[in-house]
Every structure is written in C-alpha cells, then in structure tokens.
PQR file with spaces between the fields and no chain letter, atoms N, CA, C, O and H, PARSE charges and radii, in Angstrom:
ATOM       1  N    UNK     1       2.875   25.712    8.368 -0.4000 1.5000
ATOM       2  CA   UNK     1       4.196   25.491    7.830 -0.0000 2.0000
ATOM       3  C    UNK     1       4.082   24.655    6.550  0.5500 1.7000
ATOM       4  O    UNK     1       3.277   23.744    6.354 -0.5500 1.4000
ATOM       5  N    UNK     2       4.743   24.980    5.958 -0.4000 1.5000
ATOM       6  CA   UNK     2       4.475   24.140    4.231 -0.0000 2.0000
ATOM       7  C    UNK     2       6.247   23.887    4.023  0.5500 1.7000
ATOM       8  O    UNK     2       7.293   24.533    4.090 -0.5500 1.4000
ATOM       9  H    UNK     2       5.396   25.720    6.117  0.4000 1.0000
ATOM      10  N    UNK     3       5.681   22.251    3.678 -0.4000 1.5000
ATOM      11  CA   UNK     3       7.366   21.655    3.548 -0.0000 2.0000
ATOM      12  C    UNK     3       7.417   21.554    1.722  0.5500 1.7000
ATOM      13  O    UNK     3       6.493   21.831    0.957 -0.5500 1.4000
ATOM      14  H    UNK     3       4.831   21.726    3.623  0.4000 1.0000
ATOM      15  N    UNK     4       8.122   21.308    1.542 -0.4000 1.5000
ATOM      16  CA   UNK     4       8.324   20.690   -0.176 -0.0000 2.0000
ATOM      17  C    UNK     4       8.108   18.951   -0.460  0.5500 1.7000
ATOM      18  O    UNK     4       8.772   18.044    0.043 -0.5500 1.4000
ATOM      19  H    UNK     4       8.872   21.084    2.164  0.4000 1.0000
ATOM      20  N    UNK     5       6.816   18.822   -1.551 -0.4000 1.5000
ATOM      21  CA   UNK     5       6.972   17.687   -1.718 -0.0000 2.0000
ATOM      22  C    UNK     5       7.546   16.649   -2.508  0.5500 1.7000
ATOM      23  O    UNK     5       8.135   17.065   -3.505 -0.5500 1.4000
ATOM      24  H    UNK     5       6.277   19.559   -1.959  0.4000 1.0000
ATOM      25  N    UNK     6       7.541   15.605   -2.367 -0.4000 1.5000
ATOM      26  CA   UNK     6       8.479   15.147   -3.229 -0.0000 2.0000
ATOM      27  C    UNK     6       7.465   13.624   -3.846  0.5500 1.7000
ATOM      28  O    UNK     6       7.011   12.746   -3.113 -0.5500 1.4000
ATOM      29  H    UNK     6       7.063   15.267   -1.557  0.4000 1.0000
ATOM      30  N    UNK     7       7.329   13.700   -5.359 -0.4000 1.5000
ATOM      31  CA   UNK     7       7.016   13.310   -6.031 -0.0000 2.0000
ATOM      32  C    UNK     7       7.360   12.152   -6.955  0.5500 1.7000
ATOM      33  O    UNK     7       8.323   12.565   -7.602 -0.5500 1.4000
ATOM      34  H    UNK     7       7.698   14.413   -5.954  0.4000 1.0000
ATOM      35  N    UNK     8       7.062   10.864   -7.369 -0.4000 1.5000
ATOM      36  CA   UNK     8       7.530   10.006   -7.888 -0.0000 2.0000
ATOM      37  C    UNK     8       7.068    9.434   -8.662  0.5500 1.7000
ATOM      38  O    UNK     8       6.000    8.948   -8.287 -0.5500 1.4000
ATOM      39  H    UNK     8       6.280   10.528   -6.843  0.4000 1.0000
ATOM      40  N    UNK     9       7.456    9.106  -10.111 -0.4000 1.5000
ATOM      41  CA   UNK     9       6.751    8.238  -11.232 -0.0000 2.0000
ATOM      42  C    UNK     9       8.094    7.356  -11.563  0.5500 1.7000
ATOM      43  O    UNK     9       9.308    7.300  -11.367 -0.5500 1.4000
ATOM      44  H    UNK     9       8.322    9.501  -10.415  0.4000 1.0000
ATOM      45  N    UNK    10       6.543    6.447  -12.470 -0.4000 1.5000
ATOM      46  CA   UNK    10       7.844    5.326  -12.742 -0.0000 2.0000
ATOM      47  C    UNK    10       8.094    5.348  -13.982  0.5500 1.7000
ATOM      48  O    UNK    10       7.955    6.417  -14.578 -0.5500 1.4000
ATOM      49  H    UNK    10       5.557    6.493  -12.629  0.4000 1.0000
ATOM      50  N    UNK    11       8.541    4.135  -14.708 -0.4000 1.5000
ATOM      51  CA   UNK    11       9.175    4.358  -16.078 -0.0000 2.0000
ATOM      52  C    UNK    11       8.187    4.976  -17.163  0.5500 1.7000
ATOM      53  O    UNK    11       8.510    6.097  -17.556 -0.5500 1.4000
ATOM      54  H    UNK    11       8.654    3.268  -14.224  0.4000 1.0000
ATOM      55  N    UNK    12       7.244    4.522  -17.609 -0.4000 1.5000
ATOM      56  CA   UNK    12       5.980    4.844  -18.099 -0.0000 2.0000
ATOM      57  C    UNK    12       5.455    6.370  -17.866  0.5500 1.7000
ATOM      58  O    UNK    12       4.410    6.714  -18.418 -0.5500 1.4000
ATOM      59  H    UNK    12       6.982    3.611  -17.289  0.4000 1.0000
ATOM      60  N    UNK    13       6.033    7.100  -17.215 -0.4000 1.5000
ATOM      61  CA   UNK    13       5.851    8.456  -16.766 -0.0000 2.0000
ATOM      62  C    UNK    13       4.172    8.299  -15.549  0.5500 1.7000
ATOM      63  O    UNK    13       3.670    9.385  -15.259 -0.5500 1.4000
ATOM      64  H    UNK    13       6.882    6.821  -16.766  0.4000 1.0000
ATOM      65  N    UNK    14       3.687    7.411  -15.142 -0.4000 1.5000
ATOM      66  CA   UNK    14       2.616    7.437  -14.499 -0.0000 2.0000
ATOM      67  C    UNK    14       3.272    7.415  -12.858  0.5500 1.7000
ATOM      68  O    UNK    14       4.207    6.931  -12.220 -0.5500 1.4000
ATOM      69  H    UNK    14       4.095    6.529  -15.377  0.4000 1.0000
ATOM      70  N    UNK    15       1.667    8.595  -12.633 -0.4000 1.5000
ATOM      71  CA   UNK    15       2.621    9.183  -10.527 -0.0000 2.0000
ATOM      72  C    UNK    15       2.731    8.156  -10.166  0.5500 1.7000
ATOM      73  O    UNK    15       2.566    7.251  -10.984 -0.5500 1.4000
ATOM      74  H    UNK    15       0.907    8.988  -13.151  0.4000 1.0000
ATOM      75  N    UNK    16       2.991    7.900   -9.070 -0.4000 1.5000
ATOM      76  CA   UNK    16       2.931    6.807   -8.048 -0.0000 2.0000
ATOM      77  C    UNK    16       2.160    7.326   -7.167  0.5500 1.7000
ATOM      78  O    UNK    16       2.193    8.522   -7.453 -0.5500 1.4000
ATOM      79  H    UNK    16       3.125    8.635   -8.405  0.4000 1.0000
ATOM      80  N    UNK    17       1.528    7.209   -6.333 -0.4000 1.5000
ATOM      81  CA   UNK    17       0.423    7.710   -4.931 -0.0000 2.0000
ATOM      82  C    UNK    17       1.179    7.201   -3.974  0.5500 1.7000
ATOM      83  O    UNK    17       1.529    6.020   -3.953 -0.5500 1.4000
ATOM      84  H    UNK    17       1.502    6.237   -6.101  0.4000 1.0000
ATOM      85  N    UNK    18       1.483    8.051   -3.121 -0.4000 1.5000
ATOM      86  CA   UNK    18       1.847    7.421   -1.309 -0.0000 2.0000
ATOM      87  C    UNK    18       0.252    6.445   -0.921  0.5500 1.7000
ATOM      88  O    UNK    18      -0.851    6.328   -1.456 -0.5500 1.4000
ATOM      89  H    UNK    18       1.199    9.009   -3.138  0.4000 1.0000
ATOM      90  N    UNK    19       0.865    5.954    0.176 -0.4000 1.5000
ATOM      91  CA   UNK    19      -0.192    4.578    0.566 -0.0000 2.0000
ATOM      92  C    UNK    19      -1.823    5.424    1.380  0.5500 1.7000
ATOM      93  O    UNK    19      -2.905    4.886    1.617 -0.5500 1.4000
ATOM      94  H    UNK    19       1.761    6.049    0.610  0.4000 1.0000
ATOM      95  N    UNK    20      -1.330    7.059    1.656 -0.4000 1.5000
ATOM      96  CA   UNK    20      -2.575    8.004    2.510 -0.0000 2.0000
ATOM      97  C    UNK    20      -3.202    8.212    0.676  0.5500 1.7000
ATOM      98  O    UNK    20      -4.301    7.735    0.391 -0.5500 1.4000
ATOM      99  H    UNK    20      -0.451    7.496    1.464  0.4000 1.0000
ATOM     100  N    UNK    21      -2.640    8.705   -0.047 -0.4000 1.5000
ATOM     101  CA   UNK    21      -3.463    9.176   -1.900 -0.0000 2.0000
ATOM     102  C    UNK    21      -3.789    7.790   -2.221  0.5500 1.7000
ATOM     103  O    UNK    21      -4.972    7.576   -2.484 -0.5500 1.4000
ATOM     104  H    UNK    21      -1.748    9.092    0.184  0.4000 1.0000
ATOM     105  N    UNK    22      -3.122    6.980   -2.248 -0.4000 1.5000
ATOM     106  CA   UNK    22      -4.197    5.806   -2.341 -0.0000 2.0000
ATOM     107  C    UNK    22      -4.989    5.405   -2.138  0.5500 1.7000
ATOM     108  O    UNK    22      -5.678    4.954   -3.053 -0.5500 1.4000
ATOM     109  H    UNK    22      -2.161    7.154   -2.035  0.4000 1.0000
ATOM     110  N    UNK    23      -5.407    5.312   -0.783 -0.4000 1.5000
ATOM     111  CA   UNK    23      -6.391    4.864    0.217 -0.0000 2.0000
ATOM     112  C    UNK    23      -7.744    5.967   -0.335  0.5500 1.7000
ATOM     113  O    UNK    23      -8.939    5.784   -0.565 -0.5500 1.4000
ATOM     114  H    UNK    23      -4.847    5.679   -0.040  0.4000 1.0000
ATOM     115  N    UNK    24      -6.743    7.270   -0.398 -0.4000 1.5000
ATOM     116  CA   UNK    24      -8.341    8.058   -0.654 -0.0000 2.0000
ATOM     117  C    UNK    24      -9.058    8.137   -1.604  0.5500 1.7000
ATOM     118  O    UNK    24     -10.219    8.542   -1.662 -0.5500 1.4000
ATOM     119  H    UNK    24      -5.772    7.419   -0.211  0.4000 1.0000
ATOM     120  N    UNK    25      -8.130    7.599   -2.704 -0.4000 1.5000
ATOM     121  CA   UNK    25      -8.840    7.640   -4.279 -0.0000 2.0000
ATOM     122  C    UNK    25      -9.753    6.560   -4.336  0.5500 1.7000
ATOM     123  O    UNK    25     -10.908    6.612   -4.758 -0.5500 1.4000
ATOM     124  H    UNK    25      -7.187    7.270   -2.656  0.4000 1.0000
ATOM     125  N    UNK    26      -8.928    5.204   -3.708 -0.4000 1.5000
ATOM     126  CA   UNK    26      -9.872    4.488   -4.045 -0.0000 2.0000
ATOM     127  C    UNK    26     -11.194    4.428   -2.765  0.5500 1.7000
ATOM     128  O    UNK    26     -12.212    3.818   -3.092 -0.5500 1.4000
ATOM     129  H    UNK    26      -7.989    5.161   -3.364  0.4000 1.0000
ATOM     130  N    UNK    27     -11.151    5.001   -1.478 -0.4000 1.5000
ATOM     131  CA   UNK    27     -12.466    5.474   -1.002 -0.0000 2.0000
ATOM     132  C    UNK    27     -13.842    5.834   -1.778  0.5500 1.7000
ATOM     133  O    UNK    27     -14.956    5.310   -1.797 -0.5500 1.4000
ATOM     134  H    UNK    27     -10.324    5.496   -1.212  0.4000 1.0000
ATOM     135  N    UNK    28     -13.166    7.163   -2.522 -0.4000 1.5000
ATOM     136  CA   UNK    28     -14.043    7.842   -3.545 -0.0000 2.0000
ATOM     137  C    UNK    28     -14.157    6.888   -4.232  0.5500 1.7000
ATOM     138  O    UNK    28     -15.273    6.511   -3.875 -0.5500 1.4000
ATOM     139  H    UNK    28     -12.261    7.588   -2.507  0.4000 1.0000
ATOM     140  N    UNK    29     -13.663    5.815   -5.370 -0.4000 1.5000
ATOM     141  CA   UNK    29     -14.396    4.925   -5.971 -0.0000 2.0000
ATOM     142  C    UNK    29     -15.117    4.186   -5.556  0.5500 1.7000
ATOM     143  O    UNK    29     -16.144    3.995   -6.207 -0.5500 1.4000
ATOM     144  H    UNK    29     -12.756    6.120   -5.660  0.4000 1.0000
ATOM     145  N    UNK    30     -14.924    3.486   -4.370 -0.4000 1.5000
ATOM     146  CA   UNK    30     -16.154    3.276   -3.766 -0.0000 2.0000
ATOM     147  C    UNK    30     -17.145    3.776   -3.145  0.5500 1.7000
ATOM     148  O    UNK    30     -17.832    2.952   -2.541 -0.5500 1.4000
ATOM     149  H    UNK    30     -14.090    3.641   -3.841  0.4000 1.0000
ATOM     150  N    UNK    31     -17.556    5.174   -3.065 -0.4000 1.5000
ATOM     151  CA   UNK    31     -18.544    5.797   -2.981 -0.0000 2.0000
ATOM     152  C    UNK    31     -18.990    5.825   -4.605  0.5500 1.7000
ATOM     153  O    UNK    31     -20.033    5.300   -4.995 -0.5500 1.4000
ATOM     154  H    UNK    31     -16.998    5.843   -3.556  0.4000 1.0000
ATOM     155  N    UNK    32     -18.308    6.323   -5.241 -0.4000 1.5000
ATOM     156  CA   UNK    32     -18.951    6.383   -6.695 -0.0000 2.0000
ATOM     157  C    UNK    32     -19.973    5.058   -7.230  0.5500 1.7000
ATOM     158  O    UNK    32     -21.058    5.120   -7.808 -0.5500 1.4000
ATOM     159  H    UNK    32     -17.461    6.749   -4.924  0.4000 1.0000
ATOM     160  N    UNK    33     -19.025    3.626   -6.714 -0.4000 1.5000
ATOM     161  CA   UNK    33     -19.461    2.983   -7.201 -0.0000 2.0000
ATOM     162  C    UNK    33     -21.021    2.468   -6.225  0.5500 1.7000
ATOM     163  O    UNK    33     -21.949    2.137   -6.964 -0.5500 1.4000
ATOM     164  H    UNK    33     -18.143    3.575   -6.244  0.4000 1.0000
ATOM     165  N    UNK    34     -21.240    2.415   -5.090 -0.4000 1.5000
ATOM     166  CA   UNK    34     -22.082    2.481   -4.181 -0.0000 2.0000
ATOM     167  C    UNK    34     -22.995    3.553   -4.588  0.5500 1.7000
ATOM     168  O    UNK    34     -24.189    3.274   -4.484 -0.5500 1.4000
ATOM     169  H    UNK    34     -20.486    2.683   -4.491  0.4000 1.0000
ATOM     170  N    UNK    35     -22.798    4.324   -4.879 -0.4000 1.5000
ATOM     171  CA   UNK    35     -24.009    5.569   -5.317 -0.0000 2.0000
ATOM     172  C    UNK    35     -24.383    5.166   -6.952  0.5500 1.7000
ATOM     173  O    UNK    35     -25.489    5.530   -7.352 -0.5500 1.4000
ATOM     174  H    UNK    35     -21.827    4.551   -4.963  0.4000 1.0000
ATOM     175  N    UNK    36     -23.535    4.464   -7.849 -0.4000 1.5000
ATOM     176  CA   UNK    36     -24.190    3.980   -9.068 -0.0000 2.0000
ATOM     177  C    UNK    36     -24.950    2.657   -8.927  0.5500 1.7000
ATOM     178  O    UNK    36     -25.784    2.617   -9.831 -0.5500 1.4000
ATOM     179  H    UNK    36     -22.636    4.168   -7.524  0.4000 1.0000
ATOM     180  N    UNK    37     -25.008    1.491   -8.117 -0.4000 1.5000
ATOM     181  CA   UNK    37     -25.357    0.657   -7.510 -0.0000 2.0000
ATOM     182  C    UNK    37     -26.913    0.903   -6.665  0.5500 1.7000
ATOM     183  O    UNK    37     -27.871    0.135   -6.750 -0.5500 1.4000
ATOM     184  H    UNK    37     -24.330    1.523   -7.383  0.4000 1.0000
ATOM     185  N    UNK    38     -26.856    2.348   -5.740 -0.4000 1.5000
ATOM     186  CA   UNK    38     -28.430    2.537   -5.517 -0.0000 2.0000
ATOM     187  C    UNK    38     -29.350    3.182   -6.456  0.5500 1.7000
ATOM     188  O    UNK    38     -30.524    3.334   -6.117 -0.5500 1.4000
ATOM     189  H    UNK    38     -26.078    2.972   -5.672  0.4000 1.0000
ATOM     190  N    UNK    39     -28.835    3.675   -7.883 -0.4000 1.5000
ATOM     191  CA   UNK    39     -29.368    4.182   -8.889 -0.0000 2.0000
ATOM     192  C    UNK    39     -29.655    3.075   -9.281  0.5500 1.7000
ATOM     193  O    UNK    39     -30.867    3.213   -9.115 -0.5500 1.4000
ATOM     194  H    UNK    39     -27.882    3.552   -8.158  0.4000 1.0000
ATOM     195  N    UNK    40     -29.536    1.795   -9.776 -0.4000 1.5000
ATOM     196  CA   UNK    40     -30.253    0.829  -10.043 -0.0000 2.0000
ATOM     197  C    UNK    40     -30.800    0.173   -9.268  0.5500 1.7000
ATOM     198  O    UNK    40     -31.162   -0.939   -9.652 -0.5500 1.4000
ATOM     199  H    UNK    40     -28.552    1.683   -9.910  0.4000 1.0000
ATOM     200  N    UNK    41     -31.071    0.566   -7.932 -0.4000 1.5000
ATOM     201  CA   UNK    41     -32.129   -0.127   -7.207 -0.0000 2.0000
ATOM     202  C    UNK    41     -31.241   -1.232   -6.483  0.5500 1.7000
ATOM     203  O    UNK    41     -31.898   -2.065   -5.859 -0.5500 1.4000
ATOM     204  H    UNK    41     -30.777    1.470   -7.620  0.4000 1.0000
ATOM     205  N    UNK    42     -29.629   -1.405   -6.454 -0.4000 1.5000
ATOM     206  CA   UNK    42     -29.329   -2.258   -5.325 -0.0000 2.0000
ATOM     207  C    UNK    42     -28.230   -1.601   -4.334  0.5500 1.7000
ATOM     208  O    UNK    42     -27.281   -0.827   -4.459 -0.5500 1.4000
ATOM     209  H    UNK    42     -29.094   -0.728   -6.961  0.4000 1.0000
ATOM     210  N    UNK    43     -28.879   -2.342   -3.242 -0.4000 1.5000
ATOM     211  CA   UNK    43     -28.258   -1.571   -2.364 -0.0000 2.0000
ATOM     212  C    UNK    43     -27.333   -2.540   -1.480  0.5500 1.7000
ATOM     213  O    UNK    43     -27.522   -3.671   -1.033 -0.5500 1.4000
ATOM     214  H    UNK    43     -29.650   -2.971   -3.141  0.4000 1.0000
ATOM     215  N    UNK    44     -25.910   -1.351   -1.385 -0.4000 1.5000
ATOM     216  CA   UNK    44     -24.478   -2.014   -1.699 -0.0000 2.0000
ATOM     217  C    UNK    44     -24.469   -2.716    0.318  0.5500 1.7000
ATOM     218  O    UNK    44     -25.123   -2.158    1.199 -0.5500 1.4000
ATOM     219  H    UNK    44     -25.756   -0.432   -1.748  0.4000 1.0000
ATOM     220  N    UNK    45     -23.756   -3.720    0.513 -0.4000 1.5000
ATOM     221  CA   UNK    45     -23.488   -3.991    1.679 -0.0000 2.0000
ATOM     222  C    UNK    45     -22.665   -2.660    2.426  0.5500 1.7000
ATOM     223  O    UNK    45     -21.997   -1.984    1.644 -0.5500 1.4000
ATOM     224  H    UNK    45     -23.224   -4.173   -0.202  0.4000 1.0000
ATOM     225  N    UNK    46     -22.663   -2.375    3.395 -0.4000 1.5000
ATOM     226  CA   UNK    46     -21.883   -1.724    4.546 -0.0000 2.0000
ATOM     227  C    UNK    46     -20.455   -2.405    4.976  0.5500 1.7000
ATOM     228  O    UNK    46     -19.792   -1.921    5.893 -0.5500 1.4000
ATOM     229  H    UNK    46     -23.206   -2.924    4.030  0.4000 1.0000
C-alpha cells in the first residue's frame, strides 16, 4: 500500500528530515567517517 508523503522545508528552502531520515543519514556518516579513520591506520572505538 503506498500512502502520500508529506514533505517540509523551512524558510531557506532546505528539507527538513523526520527524526527515522535523520538518524539514518547521520548513521552513514558515521560509517563514512569510521572507514576514513581505518584508512589512516586508526581504529575508531565501537
């Protein structure tokens, strides 16, 4: 079933993320940044 979503920016025209698109973007930055971190040889805490 597919509902319609509903979308929000603020004055500046930039989206807003619900608090689940948040959480996941910045996940992925911290993998990104953890995987640039063992490319120089340190390795990130758990």
């Amino acid at each position: 079933m597919e509902l319609p979503w509903l979308c929000w920016w603020d004055l500046q025209g930039n989206l807003l993320l619900t608090g689940e698109e948040r959480a996941e973007r910045e996940g992925l930055r911290a993998d990104r940044l953890a995987e640039q971190l063992r490319s120089l040889g340190v390795e990130p805490e758990a």
